[in-house]
Residue, then its C-alpha position, 0 to 999 in steps of 0.5 A: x889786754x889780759x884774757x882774764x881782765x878781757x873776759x870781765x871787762x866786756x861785761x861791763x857794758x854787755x856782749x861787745x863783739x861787733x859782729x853781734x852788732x844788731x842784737x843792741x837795735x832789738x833790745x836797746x842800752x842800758x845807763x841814763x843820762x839825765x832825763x828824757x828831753x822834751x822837744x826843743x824850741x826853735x827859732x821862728x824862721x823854722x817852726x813851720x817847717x819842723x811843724x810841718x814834718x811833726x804833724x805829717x809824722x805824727x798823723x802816720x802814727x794815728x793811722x797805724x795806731x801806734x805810740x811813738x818812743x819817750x825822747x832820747x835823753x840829751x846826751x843821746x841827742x847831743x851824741x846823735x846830732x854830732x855824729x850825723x851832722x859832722x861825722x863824729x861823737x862830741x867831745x868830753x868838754x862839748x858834751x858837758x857843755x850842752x849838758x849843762x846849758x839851761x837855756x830852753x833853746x839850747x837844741x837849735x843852738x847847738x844845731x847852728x853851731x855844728x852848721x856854723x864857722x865854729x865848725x865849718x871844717x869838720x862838717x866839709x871834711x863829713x859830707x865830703x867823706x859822705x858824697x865821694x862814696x855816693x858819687x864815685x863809690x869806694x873802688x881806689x883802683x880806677x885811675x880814671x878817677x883822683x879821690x883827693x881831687x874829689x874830696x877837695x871839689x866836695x870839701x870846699x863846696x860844703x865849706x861855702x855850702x853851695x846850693x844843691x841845684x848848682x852842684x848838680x850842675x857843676x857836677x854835670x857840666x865840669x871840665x879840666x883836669x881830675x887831680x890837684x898836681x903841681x901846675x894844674x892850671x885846669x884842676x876841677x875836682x867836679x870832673x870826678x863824678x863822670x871821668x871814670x863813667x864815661x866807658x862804653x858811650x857813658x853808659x855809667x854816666x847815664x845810670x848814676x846820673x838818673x840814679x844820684x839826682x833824680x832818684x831812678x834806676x835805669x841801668x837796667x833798662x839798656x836792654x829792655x823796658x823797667x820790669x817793674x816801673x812802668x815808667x821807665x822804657x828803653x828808649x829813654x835810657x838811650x835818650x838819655x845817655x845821647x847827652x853824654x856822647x860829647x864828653x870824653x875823658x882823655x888820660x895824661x900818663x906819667x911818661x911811662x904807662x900810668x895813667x897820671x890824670x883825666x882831663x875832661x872835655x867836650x868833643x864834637x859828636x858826629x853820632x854813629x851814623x857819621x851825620x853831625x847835624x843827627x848825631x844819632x846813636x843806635x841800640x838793639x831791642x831785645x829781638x833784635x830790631x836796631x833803633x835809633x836814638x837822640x837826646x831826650x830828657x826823661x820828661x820827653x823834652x827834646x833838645x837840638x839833635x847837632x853832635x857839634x858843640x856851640x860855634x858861629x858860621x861865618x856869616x856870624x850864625x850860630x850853630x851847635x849845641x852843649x849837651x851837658x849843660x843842657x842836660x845838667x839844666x834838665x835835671x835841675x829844673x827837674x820835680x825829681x832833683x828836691x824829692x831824690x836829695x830831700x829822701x836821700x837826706x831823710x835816710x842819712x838822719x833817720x836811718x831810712x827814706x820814704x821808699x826803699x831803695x832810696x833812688x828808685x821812685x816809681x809807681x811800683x815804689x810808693x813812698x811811705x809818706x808822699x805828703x812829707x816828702x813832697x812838702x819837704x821838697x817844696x820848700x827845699x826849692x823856695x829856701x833855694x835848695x840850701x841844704x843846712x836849711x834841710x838838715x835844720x829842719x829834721x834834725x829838729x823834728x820829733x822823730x829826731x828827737x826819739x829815743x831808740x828803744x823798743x817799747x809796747x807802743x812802737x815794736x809794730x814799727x819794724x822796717x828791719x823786718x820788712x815793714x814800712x817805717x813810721x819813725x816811731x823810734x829811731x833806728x840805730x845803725x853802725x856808724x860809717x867807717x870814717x865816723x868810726x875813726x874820727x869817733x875813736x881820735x874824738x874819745x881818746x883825745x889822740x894827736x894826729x900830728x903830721x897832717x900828711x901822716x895822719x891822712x895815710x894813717x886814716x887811709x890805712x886804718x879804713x882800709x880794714x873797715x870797707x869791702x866793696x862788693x861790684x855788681x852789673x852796675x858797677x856800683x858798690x855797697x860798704x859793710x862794717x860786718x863784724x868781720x874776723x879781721x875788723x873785730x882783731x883790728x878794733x881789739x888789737x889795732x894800733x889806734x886803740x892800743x895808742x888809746x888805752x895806753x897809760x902814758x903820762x899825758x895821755x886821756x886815759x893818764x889824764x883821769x887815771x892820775x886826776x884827782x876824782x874819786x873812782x867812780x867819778x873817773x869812771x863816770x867820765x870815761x863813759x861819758x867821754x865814750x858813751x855820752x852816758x853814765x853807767x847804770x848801777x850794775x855797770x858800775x858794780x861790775x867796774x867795782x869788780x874790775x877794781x878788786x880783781x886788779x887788787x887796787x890797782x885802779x889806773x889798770x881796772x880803768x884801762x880796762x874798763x875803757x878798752x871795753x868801752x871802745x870795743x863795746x857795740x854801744x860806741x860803734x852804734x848811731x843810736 
C-alpha cells in the first residue's frame, strides 16, 4: 500500500491504528444500517427466562436513574451474535440473509441456527478455542500439557454439548493419556486440565479448580488467611488440595529426553506422615506452627481421610476411597458451580460478570446484581446445566440487544472508569485473537486449502497477536494491544495482502470486476467488513480515493478495503 493512498484510505473510516483501539468505545461508529430493532419475539419455552433477565436489568436502570442505549441496528446485532456465539463475523451471503428475512421471529431463529447442526462445527472449534485458554491458559512450553489434545476433548464436548456439571466432573475426575498419538489406546484429552497442575503436591490444581468452577480465588491463601474474603482460611486451601495427593501425571519420553506425553493416574497416598489410613498432609502457618490437614470440601464437608484408593479386603470388605471423584461431586453439587459459569458466560456476551474479577465471589466482591445472578443460576440447574440454553436466554435479552453508543442517558454507566455496570449500553471490546483470524478468513472469503496447513498457518499468524504475562499464580492474561509488531502484522501481514490482493477469482476481484455501480461495490465491501453501509462522508471520501487514482476504480477499492480491514471498527465486538 502506497503511502499517499494509505494516508487517504484510513480516512475513509477514521483513525485505524489498533493502538487507539479504545478511543472507538468513547465515541462510537459511524454509518447505518437499516434501522434500530426492536426486540425480538421469542419462542414460548424462553420468554420467562429472558423476561426474567429484562425486568432484573431493567429495574437497576430504575434505581440508578438511567435511559438505557436505542437497540442496535440489525446488523450490529447479526455481526455481534455470530462473533459471540461461533467466533466470527457472519458472512457477506449470511448478513444478507438475516437482513432481508421479514419474519418477526427471525432473532430466535437465527440464534438457533448458530446453536444448531447448521453450524455445530464452528461453534466446537469457538468454545474450544474459549475454554483451552481458560483452563490451561495460552503457555505452548509446558510439555506436561498437549493443547490438541485439549482442543479435541473440548470440540467434541461442545459438539454433543455436554451438560456443565458433567464436564466438570469428567474435568476433575479424567484419566489416561494427554495427547492424541498413534496407538493411544488411553487417550483423554480432559487429563489436560490437571497434567500440567499437579507440581508441588498440586498446588495449581487446587487454585484453578476453586477459581474455574466455584468462582474463588484461593492461591493466596497457601500461606495465610484471605486478606479480604473473610471466607476463605488457610486451612481450607489445604483441605482442599488434600484432594488432589492421589493424582499424579506420569511422563512418557520420546526415547530421548523429550517429554512426549503425560498419563494421568490415580496412586495410593500414604500422606506425609507415612500412615495410609490419615493420609495427612502438613502446611506451615505464617509463624511457624506446622498443622496438619485432611480432605475437606470448602463447605466443611469431610470425606473419608484413607490415601489408599477403592480395593476389597479378602474377607470381601471394602476399603479406600477416590478423592477426585469425591471432589469432582463436591463441586458439582456445590451452590458456586451455576453462579461462577452463569458470571462467567454473562461476561463473554456483555463484556463484563456481576463481580470483578469474574472468579472471585465474596462478601468483599458483592455482585452488581444478586437477584439476576442467582436466578440465572437456578434455572441453569432446572434446564440441566445445558449451557445453549443459557446463551439462548442472554443473547435474547434487551441488554443484548443494545446499541453501544454513549448517549445523555446512559454515559452515568462506565464500568471502564471503575463503576459497576448496569448494562445500559453494550460494552465494545477487542475481538479475541482467534475471532480476529477467523474474522478476517470470513471477510476476505480466503481458502485455508490444506487442513493441516491451515492449522500451522493459523498458529503462526496467532502467535504474533498473544503475550502471556505469568504471575505468582502461574496463570496468564492475553492482550491485543495495538503493539508495534501486531499493527505491522495486520498492515503488512501475509493474510491481508492475500486479502486485498486483485487476482482473478478473488473477493476483492469478485466485486471489483462485477457489474455493480461503484458505490454499490462499495456498499458491499463494508458490508462484507462492517455489517454496515457507509455513511455519507465515508462515501465521499472513497469518491476521493477514486479521483485520486484517476478512474482506476478496482485500485480505490482495494484501498478502500485494505482500510477497512485495518480500521478499529472491524477488530471491535461492538
Amino acid at each position: 500500500m502506497e503511502t499517499e493512498f494509505g494516508d487517504r484510505c484510513l480516512r475513509v473510516i477514521g483513525s485505524s491504528l489498533p493502538g487507539v483501539i479504545f478511543c472507538m468505545v468513547a465515541c462510537g461508529f459511524g454509518g447505518t444500517l437499516a434501522t434500530s430493532r426492536a426486540a425480538p419475539p421469542v419462542a414460548d419455552s424462553i420468554v420467562p427466562q429472558i423476561a426474567f433477565i429484562n425486568e432484573q436489568i431493567e429495574a437497576v436502570w430504575d434505581d440508578s436513574g438511567l435511559k438505557p442505549a436505542a437497540a442496535a441496528s440489525d446488523g450490529e446485532w447479526c455481526r455481534r451474535v455470530y462473533l459471540d456465539l461461533i467466533g466470527r463475523i457472519p458472512t457477506l451471503a449470511e448478513l444478507e440473509d438475516y437482513l432481508k428475512t421479514r419474519e418477526r421471529n427471525r432473532a430466535t431463529r437465527l440464534v438457533d441456527r448458530l446453536l444448531g447442526d447448521d453450524y455445530a462445527t464452528e461453534y466446537a472449534r469457538h468454545w474450544a478455542n474459549v475454554w483451552t485458554t481458560i483452563l490451561i491458559g495460552r503457555d505452548t512450553n509446558n510439555r506436561m500439557v498437549d493443547r490438541d489434545g485439549m482442543r479435541l476433548y473440548l470440540s467434541e464436548s461442545f459438539k454433543a454439548n455436554v451438560p456443565y456439571d458433567r464436564f466438570v466432573e469428567e474435568l476433575l475426575t479424567a484419566t489416561g493419556d494427554n495427547a492424541d498419538r498413534e496407538g493411544a489406546e488411553q487417550f483423554n484429552g480432559a487429563t489436560n486440565f490437571l497434567s500440567g497442575k499437579l507440581a508441588d503436591g498440586g498446588i495449581q490444581a487446587t487454585a484453578k479448580t476453586a477459581q474455574i468452577f466455584l468462582g474463588l480465588q484461593v492461591q493466596c491463601t497457601q500461606c495465610h488467611n484471605h486478606p479480604f474474603n473473610s471466607g476463605v482460611k488457610q486451612n481450607q486451601f489445604w483441605e482442599l488440595n488434600a484432594f488432589f495427593r492421589q493424582a499424579r501425571g506420569l511422563r512418557r519420553f520420546d526415547g530421548g529426553r523429550r517429554v512426549a506425553w503425560v498419563e494421568l493416574v490415580d496412586e495410593d497416598f500414604a500422606g506425609q506422615g507415612g500412615n495410609p489410613s490419615e493420609a495427612e498432609i502438613y502446611y506451615e502457618l505464617r509463624n511457624g506452627l506446622v498443622k496438619v490437614a485432611y480432605p475437606v470440601f470448602i463447605d466443611g464437608t469431610e470425606i473419608p481421610r484413607s490415601g489408599l484408593l477403592p480395593g476389597q479386603l479378602p474377607d470381601g470388605e471394602p476399603y479406600g476411597i477416590n478423592r477426585r471423584k469425591e471432589l469432582a461431586r463436591l463441586v458439582v453439587s456445590s451452590p458456586l458451580l451455576p453462579k461462577a459459569i452463569v458470571n462467567r458466560l454473562w461476561a463473554h456476551f456483555l463484556g463484563y460478570g456481576f463481580t470483578k474479577p469474574i472468579d472471585d465471589f465474596g462478601d468483599h466482591n458483592r455482585p452488581t446484581h444478586p437477584v439476576l445472578l442467582d436466578g440465572l443460576a437456578e434455572r441453569l440447574q432446572q434446564y440441566s446445566y445445558d449451557l445453549k440454553s443459557l446463551m439462548r436466554w442472554i443473547v435474547l435479552s434487551k441488554p443484548y440487544s443494545l446499541s453501544s453508543r454513549i448517549e445523555a442517558g446512559n454515559k452515568p454507566d462506565a464500568p471502564q472508569l471503575g463503576e459497576p455496570p448496569r448494562f445500559a449500553r453494550f460494552y465494545p471490546r477487542q475481538m479475541q485473537a482467534e475471532q480476529l483470524y477467523e474474522s478476517l478468513l470470513t471477510a476476505t472469503q480466503a481458502d485455508q486449502g490444506d487442513a493441516a496447513e491451515a492449522a500451522r498457518q493459523r498458529d503462526r499468524w496467532l502467535s504474533q497477536f498473544v503475550i502471556a504475562f505469568g504471575t505468582d499464580e502461574g496463570d496468564d492474561s492475553t492482550t491485543f494491544n495495538g503493539s508495534i509488531p501486531q499493527v505491522l502484522m495486520l498492515f503488512n501481514g501475509e493474510l491481508i495482502k492475500t486479502a486485498t490482493k486483485l487476482d482473478r477469482g478473488g473477493f476483492l476481484s469478485d466485486v471489483a470486476s462485477g457489474p455493480l455501480r461503484n458505490r454499490d461495490k462499495i456498499n458491499v465491501l463494508y458490508l462484507a467488513a462492517l455489517a454496515r453501509r457507509p455513511s455519507a462522508v465515508e462515501l465521499q471520501e472513497a469518491n476521493r480515493l477514486l479521483l485520486a487514482r484517476k478512474g482506476e476504480a478496482a485500485e480505490a477499492l482495494q484501498d478502500v478495503w485494505w482500510a477497512l480491514l485495518n480500521s478499529n471498527e472491524f477488530i471491535l465486538n461492538h
